[in-house]
C-alpha positions as CSV (number, residue, x, y, z in Angstrom):
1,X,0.0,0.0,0.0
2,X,3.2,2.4,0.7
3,X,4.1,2.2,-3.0
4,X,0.8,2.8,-4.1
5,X,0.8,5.8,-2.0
6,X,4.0,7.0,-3.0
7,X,3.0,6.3,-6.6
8,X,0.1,8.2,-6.7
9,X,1.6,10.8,-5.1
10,X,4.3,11.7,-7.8
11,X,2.1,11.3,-10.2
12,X,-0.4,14.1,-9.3
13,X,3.0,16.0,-8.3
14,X,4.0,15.3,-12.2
15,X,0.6,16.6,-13.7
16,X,0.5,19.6,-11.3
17,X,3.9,20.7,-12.9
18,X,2.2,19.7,-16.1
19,X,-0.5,22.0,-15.6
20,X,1.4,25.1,-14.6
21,X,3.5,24.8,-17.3
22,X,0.9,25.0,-19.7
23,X,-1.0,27.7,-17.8
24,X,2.8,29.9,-17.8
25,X,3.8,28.8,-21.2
26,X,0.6,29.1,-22.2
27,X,0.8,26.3,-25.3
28,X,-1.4,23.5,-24.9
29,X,-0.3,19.9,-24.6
30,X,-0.4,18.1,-28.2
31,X,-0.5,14.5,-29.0
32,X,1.5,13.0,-32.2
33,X,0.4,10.9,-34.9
34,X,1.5,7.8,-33.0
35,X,5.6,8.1,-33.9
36,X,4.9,5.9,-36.8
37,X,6.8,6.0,-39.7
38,X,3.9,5.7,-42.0
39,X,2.2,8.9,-42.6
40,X,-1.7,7.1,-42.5
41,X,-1.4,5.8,-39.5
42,X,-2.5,10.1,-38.2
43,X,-5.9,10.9,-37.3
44,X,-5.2,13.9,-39.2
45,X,-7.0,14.5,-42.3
46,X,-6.4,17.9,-43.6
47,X,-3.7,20.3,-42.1
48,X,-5.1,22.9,-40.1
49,X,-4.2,26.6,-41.3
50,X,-1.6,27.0,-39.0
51,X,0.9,23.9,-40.5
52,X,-0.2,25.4,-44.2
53,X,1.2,28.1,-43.4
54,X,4.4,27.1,-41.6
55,X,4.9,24.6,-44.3
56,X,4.7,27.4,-47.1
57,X,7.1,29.6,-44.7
58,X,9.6,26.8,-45.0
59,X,9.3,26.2,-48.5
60,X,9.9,29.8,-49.2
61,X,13.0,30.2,-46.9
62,X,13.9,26.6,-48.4
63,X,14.1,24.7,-44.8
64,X,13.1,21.7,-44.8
65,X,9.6,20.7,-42.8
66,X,9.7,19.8,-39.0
Protein backbone atom coordinates (compact mmCIF):
# COMPACT_ATOMS: atom_id res chain seq x y z
CA UNK A 1 0.00 0.00 0.00
CA UNK A 2 3.21 2.39 0.65
CA UNK A 3 4.12 2.24 -3.01
CA UNK A 4 0.75 2.81 -4.08
CA UNK A 5 0.83 5.83 -2.01
CA UNK A 6 4.00 6.99 -2.99
CA UNK A 7 3.03 6.34 -6.61
CA UNK A 8 0.07 8.21 -6.66
CA UNK A 9 1.58 10.81 -5.05
CA UNK A 10 4.31 11.67 -7.76
CA UNK A 11 2.13 11.29 -10.23
CA UNK A 12 -0.38 14.12 -9.29
CA UNK A 13 3.00 15.99 -8.30
CA UNK A 14 4.05 15.31 -12.19
CA UNK A 15 0.59 16.55 -13.74
CA UNK A 16 0.46 19.57 -11.27
CA UNK A 17 3.94 20.71 -12.87
CA UNK A 18 2.19 19.65 -16.08
CA UNK A 19 -0.46 22.03 -15.61
CA UNK A 20 1.40 25.13 -14.60
CA UNK A 21 3.52 24.79 -17.27
CA UNK A 22 0.93 24.98 -19.70
CA UNK A 23 -0.97 27.68 -17.79
CA UNK A 24 2.82 29.92 -17.79
CA UNK A 25 3.83 28.79 -21.16
CA UNK A 26 0.59 29.06 -22.24
CA UNK A 27 0.84 26.29 -25.26
CA UNK A 28 -1.42 23.46 -24.91
CA UNK A 29 -0.28 19.92 -24.65
CA UNK A 30 -0.40 18.10 -28.22
CA UNK A 31 -0.53 14.53 -29.04
CA UNK A 32 1.45 12.99 -32.16
CA UNK A 33 0.40 10.94 -34.86
CA UNK A 34 1.48 7.82 -32.96
CA UNK A 35 5.57 8.07 -33.94
CA UNK A 36 4.92 5.89 -36.84
CA UNK A 37 6.78 6.05 -39.71
CA UNK A 38 3.90 5.71 -41.96
CA UNK A 39 2.15 8.93 -42.65
CA UNK A 40 -1.66 7.06 -42.54
CA UNK A 41 -1.39 5.79 -39.50
CA UNK A 42 -2.48 10.06 -38.22
CA UNK A 43 -5.86 10.86 -37.34
CA UNK A 44 -5.17 13.87 -39.24
CA UNK A 45 -6.96 14.53 -42.29
CA UNK A 46 -6.42 17.87 -43.56
CA UNK A 47 -3.68 20.31 -42.08
CA UNK A 48 -5.12 22.94 -40.13
CA UNK A 49 -4.23 26.64 -41.34
CA UNK A 50 -1.57 27.01 -39.03
CA UNK A 51 0.85 23.86 -40.50
CA UNK A 52 -0.23 25.38 -44.17
CA UNK A 53 1.22 28.11 -43.38
CA UNK A 54 4.44 27.10 -41.58
CA UNK A 55 4.85 24.55 -44.26
CA UNK A 56 4.75 27.36 -47.13
CA UNK A 57 7.14 29.63 -44.71
CA UNK A 58 9.59 26.76 -45.03
CA UNK A 59 9.26 26.15 -48.53
CA UNK A 60 9.90 29.75 -49.24
CA UNK A 61 13.00 30.20 -46.93
CA UNK A 62 13.91 26.65 -48.36
CA UNK A 63 14.08 24.74 -44.77
CA UNK A 64 13.11 21.66 -44.81
CA UNK A 65 9.57 20.74 -42.84
CA UNK A 66 9.72 19.77 -39.03
Amino acid sequence: MTYFLITFVVMLCVIAIMAIGVMFGRKAIKGSCGGGMNKAECVCIEKCDKRKKFEAECELNGHSKA
